[in-house]
C-alpha positions as CSV (number, residue, x, y, z in Angstrom):
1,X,-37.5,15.9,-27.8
2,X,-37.6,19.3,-28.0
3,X,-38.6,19.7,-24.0
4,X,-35.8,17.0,-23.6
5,X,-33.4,19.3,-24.9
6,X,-33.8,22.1,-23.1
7,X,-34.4,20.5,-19.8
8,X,-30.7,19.3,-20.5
9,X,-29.4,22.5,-21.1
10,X,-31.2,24.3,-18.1
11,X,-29.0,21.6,-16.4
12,X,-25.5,22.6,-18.4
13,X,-25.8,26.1,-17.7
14,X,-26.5,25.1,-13.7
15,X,-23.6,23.0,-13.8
16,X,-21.3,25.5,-14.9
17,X,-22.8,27.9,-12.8
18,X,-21.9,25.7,-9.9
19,X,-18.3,25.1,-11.2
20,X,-17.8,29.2,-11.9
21,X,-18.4,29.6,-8.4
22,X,-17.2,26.8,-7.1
23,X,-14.5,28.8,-5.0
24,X,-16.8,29.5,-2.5
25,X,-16.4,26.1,-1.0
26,X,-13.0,25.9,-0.2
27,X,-13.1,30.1,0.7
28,X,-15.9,29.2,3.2
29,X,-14.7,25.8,4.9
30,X,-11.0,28.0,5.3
31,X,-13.3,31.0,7.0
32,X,-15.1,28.4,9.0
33,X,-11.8,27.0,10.0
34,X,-10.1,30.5,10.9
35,X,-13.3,31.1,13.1
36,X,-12.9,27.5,14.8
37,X,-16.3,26.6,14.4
38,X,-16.0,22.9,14.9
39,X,-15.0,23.2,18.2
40,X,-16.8,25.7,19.4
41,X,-20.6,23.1,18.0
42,X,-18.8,19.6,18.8
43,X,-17.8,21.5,22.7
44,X,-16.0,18.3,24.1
45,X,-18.7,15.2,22.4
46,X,-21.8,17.3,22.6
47,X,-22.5,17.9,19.1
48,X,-25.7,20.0,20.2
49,X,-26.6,21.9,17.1
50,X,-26.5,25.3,17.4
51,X,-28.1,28.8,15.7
52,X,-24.8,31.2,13.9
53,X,-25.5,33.7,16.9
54,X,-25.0,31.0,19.8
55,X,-21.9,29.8,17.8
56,X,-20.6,33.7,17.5
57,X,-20.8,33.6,21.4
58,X,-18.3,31.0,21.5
59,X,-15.8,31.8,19.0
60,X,-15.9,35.8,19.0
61,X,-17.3,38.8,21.2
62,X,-18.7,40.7,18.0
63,X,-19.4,39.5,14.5
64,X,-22.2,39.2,12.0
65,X,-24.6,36.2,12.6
66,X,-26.4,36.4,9.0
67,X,-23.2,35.9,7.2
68,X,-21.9,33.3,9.2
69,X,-25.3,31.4,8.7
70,X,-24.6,32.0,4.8
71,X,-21.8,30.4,5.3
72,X,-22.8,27.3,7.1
73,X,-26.0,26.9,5.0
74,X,-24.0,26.7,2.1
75,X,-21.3,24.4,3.8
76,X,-24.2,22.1,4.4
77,X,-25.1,21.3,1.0
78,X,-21.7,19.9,1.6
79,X,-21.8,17.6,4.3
80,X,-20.0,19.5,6.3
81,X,-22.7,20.7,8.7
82,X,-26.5,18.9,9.9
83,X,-28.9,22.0,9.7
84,X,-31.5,21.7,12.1
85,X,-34.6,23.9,11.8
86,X,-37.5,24.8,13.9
87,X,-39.6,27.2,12.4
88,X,-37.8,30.4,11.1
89,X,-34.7,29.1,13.3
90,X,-32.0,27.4,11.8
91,X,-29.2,25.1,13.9
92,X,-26.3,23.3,12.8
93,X,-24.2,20.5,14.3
94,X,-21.3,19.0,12.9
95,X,-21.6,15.3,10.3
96,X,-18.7,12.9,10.4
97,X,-17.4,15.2,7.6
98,X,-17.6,18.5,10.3
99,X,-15.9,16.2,12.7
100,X,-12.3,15.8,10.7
101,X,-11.9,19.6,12.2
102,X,-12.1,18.9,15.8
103,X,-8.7,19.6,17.6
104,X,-8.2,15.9,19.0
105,X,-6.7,15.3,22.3
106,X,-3.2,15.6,20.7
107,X,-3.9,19.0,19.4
108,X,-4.6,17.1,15.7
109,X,-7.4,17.8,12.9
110,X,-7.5,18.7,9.4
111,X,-7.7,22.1,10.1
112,X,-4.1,23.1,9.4
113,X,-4.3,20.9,6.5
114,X,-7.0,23.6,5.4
115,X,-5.5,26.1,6.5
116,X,-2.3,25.7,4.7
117,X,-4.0,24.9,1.0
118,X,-5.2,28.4,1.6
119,X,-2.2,30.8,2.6
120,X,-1.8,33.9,0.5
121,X,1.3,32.7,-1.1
122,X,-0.2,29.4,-2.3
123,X,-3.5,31.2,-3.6
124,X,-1.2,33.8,-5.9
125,X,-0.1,30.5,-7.8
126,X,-4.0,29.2,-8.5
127,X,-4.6,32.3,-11.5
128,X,-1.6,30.9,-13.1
129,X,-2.9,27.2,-13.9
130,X,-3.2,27.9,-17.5
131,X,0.8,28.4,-17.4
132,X,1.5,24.7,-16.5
133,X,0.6,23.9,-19.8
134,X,2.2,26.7,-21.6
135,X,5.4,26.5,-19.7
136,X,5.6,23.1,-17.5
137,X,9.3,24.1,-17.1
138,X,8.4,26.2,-14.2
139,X,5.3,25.6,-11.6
140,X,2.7,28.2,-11.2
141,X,3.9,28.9,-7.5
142,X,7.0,29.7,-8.7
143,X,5.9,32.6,-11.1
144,X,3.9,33.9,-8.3
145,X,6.6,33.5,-5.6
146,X,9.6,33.6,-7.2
147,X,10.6,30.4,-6.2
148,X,10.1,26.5,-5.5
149,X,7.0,26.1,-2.8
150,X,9.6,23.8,-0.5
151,X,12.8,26.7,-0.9
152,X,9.9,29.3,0.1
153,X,8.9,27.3,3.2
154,X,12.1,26.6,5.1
155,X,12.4,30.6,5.0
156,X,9.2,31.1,6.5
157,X,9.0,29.4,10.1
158,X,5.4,30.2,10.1
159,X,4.7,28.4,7.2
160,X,7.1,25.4,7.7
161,X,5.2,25.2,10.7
162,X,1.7,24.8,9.7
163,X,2.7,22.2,6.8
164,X,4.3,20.4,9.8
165,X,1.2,20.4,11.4
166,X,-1.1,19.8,8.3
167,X,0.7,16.9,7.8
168,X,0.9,15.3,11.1
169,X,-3.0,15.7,11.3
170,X,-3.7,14.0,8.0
171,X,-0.6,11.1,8.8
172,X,-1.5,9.7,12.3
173,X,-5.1,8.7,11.1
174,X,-3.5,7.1,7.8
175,X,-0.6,5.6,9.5
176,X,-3.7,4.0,12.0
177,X,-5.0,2.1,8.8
178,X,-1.4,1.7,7.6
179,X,-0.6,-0.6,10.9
180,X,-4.2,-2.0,11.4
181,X,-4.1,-3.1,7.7
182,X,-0.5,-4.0,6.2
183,X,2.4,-6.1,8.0
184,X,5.2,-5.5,6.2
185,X,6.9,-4.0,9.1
186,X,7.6,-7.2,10.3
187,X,10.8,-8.6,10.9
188,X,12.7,-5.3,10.2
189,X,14.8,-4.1,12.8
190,X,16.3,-1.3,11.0
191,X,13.9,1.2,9.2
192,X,14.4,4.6,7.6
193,X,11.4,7.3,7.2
194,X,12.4,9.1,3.9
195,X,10.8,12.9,4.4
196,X,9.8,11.5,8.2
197,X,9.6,15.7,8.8
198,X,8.9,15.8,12.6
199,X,9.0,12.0,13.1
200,X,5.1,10.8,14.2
201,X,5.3,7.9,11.4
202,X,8.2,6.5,12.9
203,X,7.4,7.0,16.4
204,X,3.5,4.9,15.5
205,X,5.2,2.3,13.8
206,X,7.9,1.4,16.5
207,X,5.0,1.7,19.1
208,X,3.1,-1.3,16.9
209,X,6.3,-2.8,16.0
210,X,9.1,-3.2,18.8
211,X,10.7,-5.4,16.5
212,X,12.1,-2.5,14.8
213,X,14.8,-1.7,16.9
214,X,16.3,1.6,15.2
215,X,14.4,4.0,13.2
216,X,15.9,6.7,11.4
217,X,14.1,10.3,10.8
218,X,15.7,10.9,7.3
219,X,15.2,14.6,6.2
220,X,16.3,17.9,5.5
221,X,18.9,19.3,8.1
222,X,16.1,22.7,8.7
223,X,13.7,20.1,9.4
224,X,15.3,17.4,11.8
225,X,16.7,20.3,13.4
226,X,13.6,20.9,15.2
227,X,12.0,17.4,15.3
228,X,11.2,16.5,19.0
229,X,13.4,13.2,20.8
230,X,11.7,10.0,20.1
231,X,12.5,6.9,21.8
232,X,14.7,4.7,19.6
233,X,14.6,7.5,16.5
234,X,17.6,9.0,15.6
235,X,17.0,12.1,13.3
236,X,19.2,12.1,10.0
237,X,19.8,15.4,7.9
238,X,20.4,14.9,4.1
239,X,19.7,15.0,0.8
240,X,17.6,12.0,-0.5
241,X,18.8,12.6,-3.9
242,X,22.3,12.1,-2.8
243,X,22.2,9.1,-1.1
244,X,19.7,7.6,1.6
245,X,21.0,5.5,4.8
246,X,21.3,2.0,4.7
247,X,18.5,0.0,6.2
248,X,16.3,-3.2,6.1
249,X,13.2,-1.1,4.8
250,X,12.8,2.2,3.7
251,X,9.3,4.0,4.1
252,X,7.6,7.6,2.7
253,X,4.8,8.8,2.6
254,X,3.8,11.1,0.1
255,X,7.1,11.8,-1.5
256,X,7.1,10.6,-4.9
257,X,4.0,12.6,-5.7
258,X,5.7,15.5,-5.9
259,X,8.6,15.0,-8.2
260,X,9.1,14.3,-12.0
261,X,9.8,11.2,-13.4
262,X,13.5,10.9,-13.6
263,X,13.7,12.6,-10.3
264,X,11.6,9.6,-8.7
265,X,13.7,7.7,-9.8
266,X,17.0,8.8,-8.9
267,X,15.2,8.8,-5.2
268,X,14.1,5.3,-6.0
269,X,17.7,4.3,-7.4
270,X,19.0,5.5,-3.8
271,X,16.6,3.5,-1.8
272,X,17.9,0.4,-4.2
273,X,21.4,1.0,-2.8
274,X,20.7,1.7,0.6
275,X,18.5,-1.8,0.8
276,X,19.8,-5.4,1.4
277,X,18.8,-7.7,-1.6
278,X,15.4,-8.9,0.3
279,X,14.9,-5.7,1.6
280,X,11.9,-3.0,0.7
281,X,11.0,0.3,-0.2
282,X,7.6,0.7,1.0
283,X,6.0,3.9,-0.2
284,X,2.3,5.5,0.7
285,X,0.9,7.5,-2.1
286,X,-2.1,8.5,-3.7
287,X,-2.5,6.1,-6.9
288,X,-5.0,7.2,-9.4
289,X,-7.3,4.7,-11.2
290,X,-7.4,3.8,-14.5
291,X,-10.7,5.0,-15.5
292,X,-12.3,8.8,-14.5
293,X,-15.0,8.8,-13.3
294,X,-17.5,11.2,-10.4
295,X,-16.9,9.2,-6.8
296,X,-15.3,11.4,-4.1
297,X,-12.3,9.1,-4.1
298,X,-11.7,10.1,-7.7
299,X,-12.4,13.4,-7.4
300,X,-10.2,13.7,-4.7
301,X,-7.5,12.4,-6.3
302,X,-7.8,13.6,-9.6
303,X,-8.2,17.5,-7.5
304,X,-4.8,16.3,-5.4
305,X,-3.1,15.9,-8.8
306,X,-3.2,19.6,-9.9
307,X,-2.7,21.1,-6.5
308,X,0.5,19.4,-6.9
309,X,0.8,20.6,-10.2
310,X,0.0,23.8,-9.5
311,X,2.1,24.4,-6.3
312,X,5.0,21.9,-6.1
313,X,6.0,20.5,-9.2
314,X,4.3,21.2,-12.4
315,X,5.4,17.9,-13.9
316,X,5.0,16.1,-10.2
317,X,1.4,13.8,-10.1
318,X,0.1,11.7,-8.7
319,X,0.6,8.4,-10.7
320,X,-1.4,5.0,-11.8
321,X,-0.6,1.6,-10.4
322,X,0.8,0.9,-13.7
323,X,3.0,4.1,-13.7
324,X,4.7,3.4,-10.1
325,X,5.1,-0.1,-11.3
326,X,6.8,1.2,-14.1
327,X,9.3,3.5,-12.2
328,X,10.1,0.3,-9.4
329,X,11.3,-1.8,-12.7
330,X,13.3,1.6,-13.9
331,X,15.1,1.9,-10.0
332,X,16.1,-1.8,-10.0
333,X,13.4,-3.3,-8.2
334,X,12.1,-6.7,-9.2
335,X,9.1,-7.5,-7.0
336,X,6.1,-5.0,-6.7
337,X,2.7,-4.6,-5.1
338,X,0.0,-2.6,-3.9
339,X,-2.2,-2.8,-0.9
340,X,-5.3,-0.4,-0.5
341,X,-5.4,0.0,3.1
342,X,-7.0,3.8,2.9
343,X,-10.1,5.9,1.3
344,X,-6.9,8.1,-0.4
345,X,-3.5,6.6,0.2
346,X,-2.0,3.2,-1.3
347,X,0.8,1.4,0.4
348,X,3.3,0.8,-2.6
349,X,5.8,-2.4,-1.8
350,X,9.0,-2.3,-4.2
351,X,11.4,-5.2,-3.4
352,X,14.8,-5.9,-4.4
């Protein structure tokens, strides 16, 4: 017993040795990123593995092979990379998890979406956890910034920019299993995108659904300002918390995560009043499950819920089944369901 007991607590004090240093993962996949090293292994489909000094040759003319292979050793443990050895040589090609950071033929990855979890601003806010639950009144980005993490972006192109792209690259494949598995896009001819930002939702849906004869980009002015022209689109500048335009169906994604209560539902409200009776808000956010538990899909989740704490809203979350069903009744709406078309977002059908 005694054996038992200590064998357990060799294990503890592993465990939290992991978690102290955790940080490392998330530091190294953003330097692994900044050095493009997807691209440079994957090479157009090859996938040939590849030693840290071949890989240097690609992606820099100097640089330090050793601490690049620390990196991608560790990575591996990860998923991230296959290490392939032959004798003292190591090599390492990309798994399916390595592949999510290959620049696609559209110029899309996850890559930005890296990228912009890890700009300086956002990483001041991360010491200041702790003060979500002192002080919830006021987000951790806001004590290290000065103020709110959207207000900060539209006055730094740069930035606005690479959340524009982060997001396109993690929408187009969910939208993919949005159209591939759900079909309540059919028979409206009218549909409004609610925080569409440079319109790719919109432009994928109409493409799968020419019944929808006029979509509308619904954003922030800054934002549709410099959205590109999309067949059958119109780009809308507003305030969703003022009022939303009219339309058979109303669609976001990933907008309610990052609000309070009453403020989802004063969005919610205005999507009632902007909707026929019949007509739907359909909403594509990440739902938590009832019970905690260790699967990536939890994890992932439960990890998404205090980045959005942390950055945008320290009383925003992500939110149960039960809890969105909740807020539908609050806004007015009578009918409700949820359809699990995707690994991390949930397709969220209020009717009126």
């Amino acid at each position: 017993m005694e054996n038992e007991n200590a064998v357990k607590r060799n294990q503890a004090r592993l465990a939290i040795m992991e978690l102290a240093n955790m940080i490392s993962v998330p530091m190294s996949l953003n330097a692994i990123v900044r050095l493009n090293v997807a691209d440079a292994i994957w090479q157009g489909g090859s996938n040939s593995p590849l030693s840290a000094s071949q890989i240097l040759t690609r992606v820099a003319n100097h640089g330090d092979p050793e601490n690049l292979q620390r990196i991608l050793r560790m990575l591996t443990t990860y998923g991230v990379f296959a290490e392939h050895r032959s004798g003292s040589e190591r090599k390492y090609s990309l798994t399916e998890i390595g592949k999510t950071l290959v620049t696609d033929g559209e110029g899309l990855s996850y890559a930005p979406y890296v990228l912009q979890h890890h700009q300086d601003e956002l990483m001041r806010a991360w010491p200041l956890v702790h003060e979500a639950v002192v002080d919830p009144e006021s987000e951790p980005f806001v004590k290290a910034n000065g103020e709110a993490a959207y207000a900060y972006y539209g006055k730094k192109p740069e930035m606005n920019g690479l959340m524009q792209k982060a997001m396109s690259g993690v929408s187009v494949p969910v939208i993919k299993a949005l159209l591939d598995g759900y079909d309540g896009f059919d028979g409206v001819e009218r549909l409004v995108d609610v925080g569409g930002s440079a319109g790719d939702c919109l432009r994928m849906i109409l493409q799968k659904h020419p019944n929808v004869k006029e979509g509308i980009n619904f954003d922030l002015p800054e934002v549709v300002a410099k959205a590109p022209n999309i067949p059958g689109v119109t780009h809308i500048g507003g305030d969703m918390f003022k009022s939303i335009p009219t339309a058979d169906a109303i669609f976001m994604k990933w907008i309610l995560t990052t609000w309070t209560d009453d403020e989802c539902k004063l969005i919610m409200e205005n999507c009632n009043k902007a909707l026929p009776v019949g007509g739907k808000l359909i909403a594509c956010e990440p739902v938590l499950p009832e019970e905690s538990d260790d699967s990536h899909r939890t994890r992932a989740l439960l990890e998404g819920d205090i980045f959005v704490m942390t950055i945008y809203r320290a009383k925003g979350k992500h939110r149960t089944e039960k809890e969105f069903r909740q807020l539908g009744h609050s806004a007015g709406f009578t009918h409700f369901q949820a359809f699990y078309i995707d690994y991390f977002y949930t397709i969220l059908e209020f009717r009126k």
